[in-house]
N, CA, C and O of each residue as an XYZ file, in Angstrom:
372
protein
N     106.172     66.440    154.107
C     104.848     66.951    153.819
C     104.908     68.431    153.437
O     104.184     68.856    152.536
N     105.624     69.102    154.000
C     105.816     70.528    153.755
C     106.606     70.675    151.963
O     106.353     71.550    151.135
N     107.390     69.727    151.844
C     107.986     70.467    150.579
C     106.854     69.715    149.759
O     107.102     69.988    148.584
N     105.786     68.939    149.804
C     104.919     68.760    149.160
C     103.873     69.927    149.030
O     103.407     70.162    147.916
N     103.594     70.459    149.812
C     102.909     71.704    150.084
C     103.466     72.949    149.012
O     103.019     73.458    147.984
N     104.503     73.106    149.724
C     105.410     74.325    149.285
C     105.230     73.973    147.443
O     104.753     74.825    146.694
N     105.695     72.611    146.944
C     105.387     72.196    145.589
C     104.249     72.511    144.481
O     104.244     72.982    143.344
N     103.154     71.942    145.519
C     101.974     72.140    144.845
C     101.658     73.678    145.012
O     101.054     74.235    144.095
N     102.029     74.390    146.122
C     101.793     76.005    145.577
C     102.014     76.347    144.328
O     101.285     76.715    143.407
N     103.816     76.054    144.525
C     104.254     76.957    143.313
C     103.875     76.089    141.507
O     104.053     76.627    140.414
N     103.425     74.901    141.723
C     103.284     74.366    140.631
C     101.678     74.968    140.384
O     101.421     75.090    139.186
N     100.676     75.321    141.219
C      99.525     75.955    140.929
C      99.531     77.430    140.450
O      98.622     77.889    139.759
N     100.610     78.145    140.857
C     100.712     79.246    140.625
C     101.160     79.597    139.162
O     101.013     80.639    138.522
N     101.863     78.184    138.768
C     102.298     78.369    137.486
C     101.255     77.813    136.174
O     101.347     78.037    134.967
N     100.468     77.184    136.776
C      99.464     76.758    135.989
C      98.234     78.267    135.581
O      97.903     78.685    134.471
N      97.941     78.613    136.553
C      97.488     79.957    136.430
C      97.773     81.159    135.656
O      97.117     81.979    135.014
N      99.548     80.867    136.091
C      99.842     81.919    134.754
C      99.968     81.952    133.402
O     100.113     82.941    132.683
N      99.874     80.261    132.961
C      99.876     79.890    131.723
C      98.761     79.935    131.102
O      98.644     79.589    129.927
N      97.500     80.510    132.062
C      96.256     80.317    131.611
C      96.352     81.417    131.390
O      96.198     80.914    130.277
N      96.505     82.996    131.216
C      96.747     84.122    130.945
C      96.353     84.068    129.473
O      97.098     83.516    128.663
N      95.044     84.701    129.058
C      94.938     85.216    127.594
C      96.365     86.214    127.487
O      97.456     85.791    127.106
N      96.152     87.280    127.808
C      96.575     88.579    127.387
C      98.553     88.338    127.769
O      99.158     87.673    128.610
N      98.889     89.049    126.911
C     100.225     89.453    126.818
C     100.631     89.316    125.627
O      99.753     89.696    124.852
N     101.904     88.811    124.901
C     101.817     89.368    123.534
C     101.548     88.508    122.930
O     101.828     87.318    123.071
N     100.693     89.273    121.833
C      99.721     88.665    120.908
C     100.777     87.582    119.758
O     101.959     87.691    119.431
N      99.759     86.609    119.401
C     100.365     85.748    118.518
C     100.271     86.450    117.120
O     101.273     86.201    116.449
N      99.120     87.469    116.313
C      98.814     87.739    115.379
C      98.216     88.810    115.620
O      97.430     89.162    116.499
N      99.012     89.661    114.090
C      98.706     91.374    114.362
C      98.959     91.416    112.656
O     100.014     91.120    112.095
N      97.805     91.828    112.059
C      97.249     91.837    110.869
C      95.769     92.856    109.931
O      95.037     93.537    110.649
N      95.604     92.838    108.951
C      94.762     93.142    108.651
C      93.266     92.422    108.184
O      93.280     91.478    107.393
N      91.932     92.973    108.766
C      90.820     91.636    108.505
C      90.874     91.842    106.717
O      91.021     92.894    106.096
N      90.706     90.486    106.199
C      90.253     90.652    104.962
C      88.956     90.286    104.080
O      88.400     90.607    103.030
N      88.796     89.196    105.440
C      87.191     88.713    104.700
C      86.809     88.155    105.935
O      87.473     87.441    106.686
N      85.104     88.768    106.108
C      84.374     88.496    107.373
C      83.039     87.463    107.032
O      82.089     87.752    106.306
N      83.282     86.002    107.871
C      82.291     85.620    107.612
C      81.490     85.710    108.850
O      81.674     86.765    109.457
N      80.426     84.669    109.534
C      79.456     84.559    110.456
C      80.360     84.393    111.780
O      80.521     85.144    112.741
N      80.811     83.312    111.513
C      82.094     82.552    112.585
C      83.380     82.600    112.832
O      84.033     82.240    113.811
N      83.755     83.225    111.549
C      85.643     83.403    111.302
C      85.825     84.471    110.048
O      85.131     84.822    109.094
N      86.820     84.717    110.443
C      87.767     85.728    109.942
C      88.792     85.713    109.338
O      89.557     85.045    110.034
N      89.617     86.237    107.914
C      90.197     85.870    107.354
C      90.993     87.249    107.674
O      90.601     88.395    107.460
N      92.452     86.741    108.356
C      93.444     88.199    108.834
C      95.084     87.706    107.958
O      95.988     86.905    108.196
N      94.850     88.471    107.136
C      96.824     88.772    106.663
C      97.772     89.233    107.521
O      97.971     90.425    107.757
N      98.246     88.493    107.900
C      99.518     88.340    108.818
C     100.667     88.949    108.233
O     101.039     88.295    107.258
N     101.630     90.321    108.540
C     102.838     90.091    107.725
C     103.831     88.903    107.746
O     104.405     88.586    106.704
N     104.033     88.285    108.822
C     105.130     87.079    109.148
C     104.543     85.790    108.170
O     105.099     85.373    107.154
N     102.840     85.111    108.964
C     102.578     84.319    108.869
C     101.524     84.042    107.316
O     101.090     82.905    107.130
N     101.292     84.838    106.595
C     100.515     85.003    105.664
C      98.389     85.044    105.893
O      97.671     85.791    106.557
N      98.244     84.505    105.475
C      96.634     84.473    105.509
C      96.344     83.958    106.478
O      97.307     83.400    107.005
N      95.282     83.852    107.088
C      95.087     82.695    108.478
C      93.510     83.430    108.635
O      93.111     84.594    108.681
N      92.740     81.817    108.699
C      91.379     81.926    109.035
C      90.984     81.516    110.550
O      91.147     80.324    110.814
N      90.628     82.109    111.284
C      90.970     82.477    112.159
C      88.939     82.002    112.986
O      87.950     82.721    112.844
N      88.972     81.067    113.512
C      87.335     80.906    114.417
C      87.036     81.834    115.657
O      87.571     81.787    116.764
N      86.234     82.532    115.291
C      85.862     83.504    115.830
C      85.665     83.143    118.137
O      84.905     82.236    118.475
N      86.207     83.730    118.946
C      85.632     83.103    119.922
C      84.095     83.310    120.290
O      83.342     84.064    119.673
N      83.732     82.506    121.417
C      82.816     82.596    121.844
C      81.762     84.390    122.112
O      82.402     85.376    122.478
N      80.733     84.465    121.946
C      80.485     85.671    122.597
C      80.962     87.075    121.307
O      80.565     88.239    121.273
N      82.000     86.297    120.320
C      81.869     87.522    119.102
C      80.897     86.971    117.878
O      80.371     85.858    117.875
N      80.782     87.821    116.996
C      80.179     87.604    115.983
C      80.827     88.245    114.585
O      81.470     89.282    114.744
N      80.731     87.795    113.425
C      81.690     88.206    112.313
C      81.108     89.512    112.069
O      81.837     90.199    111.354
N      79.303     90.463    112.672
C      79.383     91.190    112.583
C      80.329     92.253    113.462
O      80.365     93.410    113.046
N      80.977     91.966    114.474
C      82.179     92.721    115.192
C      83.132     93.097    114.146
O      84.183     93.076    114.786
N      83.323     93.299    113.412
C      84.570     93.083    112.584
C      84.013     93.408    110.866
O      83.015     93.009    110.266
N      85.044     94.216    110.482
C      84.970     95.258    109.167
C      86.187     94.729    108.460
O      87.195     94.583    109.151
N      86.257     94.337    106.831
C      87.306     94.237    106.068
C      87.862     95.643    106.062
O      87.198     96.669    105.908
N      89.434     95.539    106.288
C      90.307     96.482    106.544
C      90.726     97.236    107.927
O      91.498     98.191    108.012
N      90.047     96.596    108.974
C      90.347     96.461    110.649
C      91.514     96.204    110.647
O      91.737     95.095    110.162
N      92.522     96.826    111.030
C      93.629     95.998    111.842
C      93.194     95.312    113.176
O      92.415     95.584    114.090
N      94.069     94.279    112.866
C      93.298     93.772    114.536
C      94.982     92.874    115.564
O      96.136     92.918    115.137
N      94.581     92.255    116.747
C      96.048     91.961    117.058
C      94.864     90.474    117.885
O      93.790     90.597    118.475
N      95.506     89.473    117.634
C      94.855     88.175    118.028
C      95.789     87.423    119.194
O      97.011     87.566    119.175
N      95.166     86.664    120.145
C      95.557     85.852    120.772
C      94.985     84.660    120.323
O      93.754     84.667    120.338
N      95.693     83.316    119.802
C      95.024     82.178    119.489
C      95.789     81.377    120.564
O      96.744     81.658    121.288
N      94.638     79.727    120.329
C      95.363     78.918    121.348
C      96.783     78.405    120.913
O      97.334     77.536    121.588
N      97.264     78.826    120.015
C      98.976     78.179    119.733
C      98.885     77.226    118.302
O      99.748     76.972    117.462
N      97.460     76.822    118.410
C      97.967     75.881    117.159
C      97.247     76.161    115.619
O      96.128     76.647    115.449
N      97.981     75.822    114.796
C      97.844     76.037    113.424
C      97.820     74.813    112.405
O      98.702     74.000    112.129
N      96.371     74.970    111.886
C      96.077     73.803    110.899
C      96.667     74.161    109.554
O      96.100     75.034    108.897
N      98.076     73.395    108.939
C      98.943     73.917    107.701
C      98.156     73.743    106.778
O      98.533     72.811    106.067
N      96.924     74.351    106.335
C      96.329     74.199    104.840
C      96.861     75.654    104.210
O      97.643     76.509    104.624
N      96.031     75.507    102.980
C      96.325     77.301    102.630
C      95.047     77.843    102.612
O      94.256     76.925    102.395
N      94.556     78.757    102.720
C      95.410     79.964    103.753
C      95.263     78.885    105.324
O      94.459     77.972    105.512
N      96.118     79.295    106.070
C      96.191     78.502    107.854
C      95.111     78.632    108.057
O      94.413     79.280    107.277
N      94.520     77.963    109.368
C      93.480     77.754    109.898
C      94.184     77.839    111.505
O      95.302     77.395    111.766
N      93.146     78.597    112.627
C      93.348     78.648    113.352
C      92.320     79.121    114.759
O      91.391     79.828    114.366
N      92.299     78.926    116.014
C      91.048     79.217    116.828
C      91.671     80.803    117.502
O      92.852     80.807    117.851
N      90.971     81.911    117.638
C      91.184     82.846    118.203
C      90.828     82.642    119.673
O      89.830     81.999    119.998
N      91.661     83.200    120.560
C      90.843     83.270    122.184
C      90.278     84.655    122.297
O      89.246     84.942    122.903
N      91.130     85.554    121.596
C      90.747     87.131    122.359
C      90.805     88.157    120.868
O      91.869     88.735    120.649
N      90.288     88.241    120.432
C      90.581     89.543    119.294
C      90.142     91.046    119.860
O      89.171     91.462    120.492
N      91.239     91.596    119.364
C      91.233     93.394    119.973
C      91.278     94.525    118.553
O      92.339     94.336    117.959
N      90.704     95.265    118.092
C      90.424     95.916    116.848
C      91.939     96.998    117.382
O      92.383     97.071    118.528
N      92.243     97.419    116.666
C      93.406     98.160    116.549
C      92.886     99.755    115.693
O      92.794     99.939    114.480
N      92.631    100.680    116.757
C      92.184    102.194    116.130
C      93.285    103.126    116.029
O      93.095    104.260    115.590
């Protein structure tokens, strides 16, 4: 019963940390085109990527020619330009 215990600690503890927005960013770019909901950021690595705005922002947050540095959830829809969901966007001054 105990190493069941001891288990589920450390397997909760690790679930927690995977839930972590912040640390290093997936995308660090320039905005290029702002709509209502999403954002169109040039990536040097990854190229263009439209990017869904999270919850609680608005495309007025955000100016063509912002650098900005993004946390998304990991995944990328291969059209052109990419498609992708932001969790956290941070403007870069």
């Amino acid at each position: 019963m105990k190493k069941y215990l001891i288990f589920s600690f450390i397997l909760f503890f690790l679930l927690l940390t995977g839930c972590n927005v912040k640390g290093e960013y997936d995308i660090k770019g320039t905005v290029m085109k702002v709509e209502s909901s999403s954002i169109l950021v040039e990536d040097e690595k990854l190229g263009l990527i439209w990017l869904s705005l999270p919850e609680g922002n608005d495309g007025r947050d955000f100016e063509k020619g912002q650098s900005v540095t993004v946390w998304t959830d990991g995944k990328v829809r291969e059209s052109y330009p990419l498609q992708g969901t932001a969790l956290n966007i941070e403007i870069i001054k």
